[in-house]
N, C-alpha and C positions, 0 to 999 in steps of 0.2 A: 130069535136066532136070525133074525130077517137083518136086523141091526148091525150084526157083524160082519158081513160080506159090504155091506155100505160104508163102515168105519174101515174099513182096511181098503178100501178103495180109495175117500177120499184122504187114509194116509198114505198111500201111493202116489196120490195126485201129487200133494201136501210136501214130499220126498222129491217129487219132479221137479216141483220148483226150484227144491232148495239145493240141487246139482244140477252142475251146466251140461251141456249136452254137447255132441262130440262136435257138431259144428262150431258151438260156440269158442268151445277148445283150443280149435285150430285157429278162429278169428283172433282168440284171445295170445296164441302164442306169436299169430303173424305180429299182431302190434306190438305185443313186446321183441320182438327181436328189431322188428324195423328200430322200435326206439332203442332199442340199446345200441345199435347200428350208430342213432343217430348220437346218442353219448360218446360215444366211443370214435366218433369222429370229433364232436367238440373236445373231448377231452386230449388227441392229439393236436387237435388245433393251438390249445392252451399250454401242452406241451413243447410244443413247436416253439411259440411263442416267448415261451419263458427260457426254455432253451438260449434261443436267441439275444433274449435279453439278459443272462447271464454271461454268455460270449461273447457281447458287446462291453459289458462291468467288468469281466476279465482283461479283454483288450484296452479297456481305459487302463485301469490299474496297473498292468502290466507295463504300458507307457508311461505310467505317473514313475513307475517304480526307477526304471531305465533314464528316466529326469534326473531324478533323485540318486542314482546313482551317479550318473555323470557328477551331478554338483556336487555328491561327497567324495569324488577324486578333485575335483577343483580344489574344496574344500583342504584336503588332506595333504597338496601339493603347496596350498599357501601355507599351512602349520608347520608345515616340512620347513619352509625358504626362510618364515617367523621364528623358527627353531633355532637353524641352523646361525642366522644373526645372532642371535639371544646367546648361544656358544661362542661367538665370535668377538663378539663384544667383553671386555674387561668387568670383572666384578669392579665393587666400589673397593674392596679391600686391599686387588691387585694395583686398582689405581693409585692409592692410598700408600702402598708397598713404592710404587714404580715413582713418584713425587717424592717420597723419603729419600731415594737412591740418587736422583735427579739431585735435590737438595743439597745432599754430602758431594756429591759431584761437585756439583757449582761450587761449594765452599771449600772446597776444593782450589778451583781454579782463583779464587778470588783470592785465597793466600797465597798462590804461586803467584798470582800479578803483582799484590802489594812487595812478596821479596823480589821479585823481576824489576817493581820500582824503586824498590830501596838499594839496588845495586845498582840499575842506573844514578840514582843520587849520586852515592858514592863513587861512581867513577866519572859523574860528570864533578862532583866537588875534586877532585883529583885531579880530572884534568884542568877545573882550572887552579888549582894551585899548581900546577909545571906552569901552567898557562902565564900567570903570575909572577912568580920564578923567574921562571927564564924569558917572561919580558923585562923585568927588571935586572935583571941578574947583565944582559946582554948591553946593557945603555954604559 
């Protein structure tokens, strides 16, 4: 019976070890809070950071965007001006139509000339047979 009071003693001890003890406790929660402190500052830090560096990627983009914009109004004012030419201008089949028309016109005119000169003919042969005529006629 001697043996029992010494086994449970040195499981007591045995127990001691294996739990921290109220100072340790407190040592152990200063460090961990200092270091979470100290997390929790780097990890703002990193926030901070990236923050930034996404507000800077925004602000780039944001300008590229505003580039890009402008250019597709340039863009969209020259298609406009290219358009409205391309309306402006004659198909080939109108021109094709408008050369037909031209055509008969002109042959047109070229028959009125030929009879414009076959009257003149005839009335320059006319006048000169009076011409004729009546220089002979007069002697």
């Amino acid at each position: 019976m001697v043996s029992t009071p010494v086994i449970v003693g040195i499981c007591f001890l045995w127990l001691k070890d294996k739990f921290p003890t109220k100072e340790g406790l407190q040592s152990a929660t200063e460090e961990m809070t200092t270091k979470l402190a100290s997390a929790e500052q780097a990890l703002s830090d990193k926030i901070a950071g990236t923050e930034k560096t996404l507000s800077d990627k925004i602000d780039e983009h944001e300008e590229r965007l505003d580039v890009g914009s402008r250019k597709m109004v340039d863009l969209d004012k020259r298609t406009a001006l290219i358009e409205e030419d391309c309306k402006a201008m004659p198909s080939r089949q109108n021109l094709q139509a408008e050369l037909s028309s031209l055509s008969q016109r002109m042959r047109g005119v070229e028959v009125r000339a030929e009879a414009i000169g076959d009257h003149l003919r005839t009335q320059n042969e006319y006048l000169h047979t009076l011409i004729e005529r009546g220089l002979g006629g007069g002697k």
